[in-house]
C-alpha positions as CSV (number, residue, x, y, z in Angstrom):
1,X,-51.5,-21.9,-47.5
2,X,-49.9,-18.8,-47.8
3,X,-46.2,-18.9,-45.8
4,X,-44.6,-15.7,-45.1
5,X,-40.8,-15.0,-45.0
6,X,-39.6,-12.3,-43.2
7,X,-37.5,-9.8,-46.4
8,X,-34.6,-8.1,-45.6
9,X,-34.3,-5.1,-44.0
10,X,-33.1,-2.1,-46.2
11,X,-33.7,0.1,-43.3
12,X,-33.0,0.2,-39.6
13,X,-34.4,1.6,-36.6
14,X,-32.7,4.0,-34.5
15,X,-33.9,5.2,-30.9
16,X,-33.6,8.7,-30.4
17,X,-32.1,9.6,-26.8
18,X,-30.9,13.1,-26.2
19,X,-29.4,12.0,-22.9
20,X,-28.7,7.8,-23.6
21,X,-27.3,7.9,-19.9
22,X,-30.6,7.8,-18.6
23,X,-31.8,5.8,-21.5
24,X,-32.9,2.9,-18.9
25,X,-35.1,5.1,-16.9
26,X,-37.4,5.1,-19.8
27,X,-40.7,2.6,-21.1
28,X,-40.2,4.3,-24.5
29,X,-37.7,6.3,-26.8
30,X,-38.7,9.9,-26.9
31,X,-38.0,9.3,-30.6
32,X,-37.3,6.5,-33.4
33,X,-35.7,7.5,-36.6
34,X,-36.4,5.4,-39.4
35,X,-33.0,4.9,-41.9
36,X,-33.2,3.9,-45.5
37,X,-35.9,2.6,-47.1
38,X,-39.4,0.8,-45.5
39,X,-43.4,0.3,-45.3
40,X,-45.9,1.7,-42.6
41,X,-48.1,-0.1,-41.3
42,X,-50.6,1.5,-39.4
43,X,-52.7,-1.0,-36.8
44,X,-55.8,0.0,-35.6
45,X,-56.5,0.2,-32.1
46,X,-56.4,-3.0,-30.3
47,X,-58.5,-3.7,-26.8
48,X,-59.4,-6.6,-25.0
49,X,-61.7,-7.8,-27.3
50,X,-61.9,-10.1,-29.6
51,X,-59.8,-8.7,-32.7
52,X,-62.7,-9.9,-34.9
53,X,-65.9,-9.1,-33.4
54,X,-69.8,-8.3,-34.1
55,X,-70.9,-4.8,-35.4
56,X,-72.8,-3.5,-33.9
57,X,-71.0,-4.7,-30.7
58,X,-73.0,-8.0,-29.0
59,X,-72.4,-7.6,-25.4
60,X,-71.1,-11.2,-24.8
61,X,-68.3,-10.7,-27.3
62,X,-67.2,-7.5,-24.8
63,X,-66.5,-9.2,-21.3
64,X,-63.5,-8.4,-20.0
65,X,-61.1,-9.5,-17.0
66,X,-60.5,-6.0,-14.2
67,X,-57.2,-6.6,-14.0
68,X,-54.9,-4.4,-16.4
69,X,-52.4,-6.8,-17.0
70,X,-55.0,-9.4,-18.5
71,X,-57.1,-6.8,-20.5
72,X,-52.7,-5.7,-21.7
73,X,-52.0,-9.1,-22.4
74,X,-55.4,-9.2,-24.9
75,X,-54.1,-6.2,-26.6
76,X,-50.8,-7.1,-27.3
77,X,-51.8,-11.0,-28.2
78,X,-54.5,-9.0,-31.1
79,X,-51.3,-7.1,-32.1
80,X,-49.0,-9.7,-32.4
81,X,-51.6,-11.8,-34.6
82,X,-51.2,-9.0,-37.0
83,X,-47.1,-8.7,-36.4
84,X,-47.0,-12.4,-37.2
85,X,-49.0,-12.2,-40.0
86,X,-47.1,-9.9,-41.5
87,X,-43.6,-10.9,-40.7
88,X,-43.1,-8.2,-38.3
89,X,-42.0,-8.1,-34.8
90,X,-41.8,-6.3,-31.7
91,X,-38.9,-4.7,-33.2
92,X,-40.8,-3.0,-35.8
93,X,-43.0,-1.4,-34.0
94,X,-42.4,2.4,-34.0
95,X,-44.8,4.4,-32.4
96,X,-47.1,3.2,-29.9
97,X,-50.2,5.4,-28.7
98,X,-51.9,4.0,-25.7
99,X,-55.1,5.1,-24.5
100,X,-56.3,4.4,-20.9
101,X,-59.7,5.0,-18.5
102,X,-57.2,5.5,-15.6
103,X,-53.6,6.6,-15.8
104,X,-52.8,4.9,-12.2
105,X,-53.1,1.6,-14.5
106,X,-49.9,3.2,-16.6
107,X,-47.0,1.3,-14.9
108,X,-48.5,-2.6,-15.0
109,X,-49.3,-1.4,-18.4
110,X,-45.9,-0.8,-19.4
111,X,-44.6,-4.0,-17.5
112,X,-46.7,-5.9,-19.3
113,X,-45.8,-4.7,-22.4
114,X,-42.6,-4.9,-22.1
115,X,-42.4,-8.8,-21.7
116,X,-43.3,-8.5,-25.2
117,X,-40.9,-5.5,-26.4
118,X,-38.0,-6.9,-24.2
119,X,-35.7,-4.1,-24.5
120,X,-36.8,-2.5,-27.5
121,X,-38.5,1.4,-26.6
122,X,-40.4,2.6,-29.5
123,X,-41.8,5.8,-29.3
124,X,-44.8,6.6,-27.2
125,X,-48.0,8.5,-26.4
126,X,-50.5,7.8,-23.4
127,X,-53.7,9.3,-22.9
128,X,-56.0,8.8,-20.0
129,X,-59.3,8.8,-21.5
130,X,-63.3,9.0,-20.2
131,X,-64.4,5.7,-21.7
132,X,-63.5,3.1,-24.3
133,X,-65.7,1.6,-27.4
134,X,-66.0,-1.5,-25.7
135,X,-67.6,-0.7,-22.0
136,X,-65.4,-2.3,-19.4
137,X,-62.2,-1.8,-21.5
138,X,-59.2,0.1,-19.7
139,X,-56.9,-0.4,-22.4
140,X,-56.7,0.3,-26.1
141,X,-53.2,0.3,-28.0
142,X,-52.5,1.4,-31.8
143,X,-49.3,1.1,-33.5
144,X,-47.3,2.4,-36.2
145,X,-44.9,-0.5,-37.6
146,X,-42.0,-0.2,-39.9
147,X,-41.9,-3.2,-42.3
148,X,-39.3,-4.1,-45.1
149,X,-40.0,-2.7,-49.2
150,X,-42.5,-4.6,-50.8
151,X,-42.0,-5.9,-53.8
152,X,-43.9,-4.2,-56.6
């Protein structure tokens, strides 16, 4: 069994804000600023699916729930298997780029996510797009994640 320990941090994270007043009106930092040294990790783009499914794509793997804040929840559960596997948290996360079929689903998006970022804001990019890979998705997230210096 392999058991991983989160390592130290020689680096912090540091939201951006040119006006931190209105900090709280935000669902993301316009910027994070990475200080000292870390990994990327870069996590491919999430949906409701299964994180581990057929290719090509069996149909019955690809059912998902209407509502936004299920197909969210799926997202964010694939992530965090990958967070967790890696020692990471929410906390890490630097960049998110979230891709959606209708940009009216935007704010139970971000409420949903951020029972999982709890007051953490990394930086951001949505995109309201035609269609995803997996038909019925509304949702697709990818991530950039800082992690601590591996050891060589």
């Amino acid at each position: 069994m392999n058991v991983m320990t989160k390592a130290a941090r020689d680096f912090r994270l540091d939201p951006v804000h040119p006006k931190p007043e209105e900090a709280h009106t935000m669902p993301y930092a316009p910027a994070v600023r990475i200080v000292g040294a870390c990994d990327l990790m870069f996590l491919s783009g999430a949906t409701p699916s299964p994180l581990y499914h057929q290719h090509p794509h069996i149909d019955a793997e690809h059912v998902h729930p209407h509502s936004i804040e299920e197909q969210t929840t799926r997202a964010m559960e694939a992530i965090k298997s990958i967070l967790d596997k890696t020692g990471a948290s929410w906390r890490d996360v630097i960049k998110v780029t979230k891709y959606l079929t209708d940009f009216r689903d935007a704010d139970a998006m971000h409420a949903t996510m951020a029972g999982y970022f709890g007051d953490w804001r990394p930086a951001s990019t949505t995109v309201c797009i035609n269609q995803l890979s997996s038909p019925g998705a509304r949702i697709e997230l990818d991530m950039i994640v800082a992690l601590p210096k591996s050891a060589k």
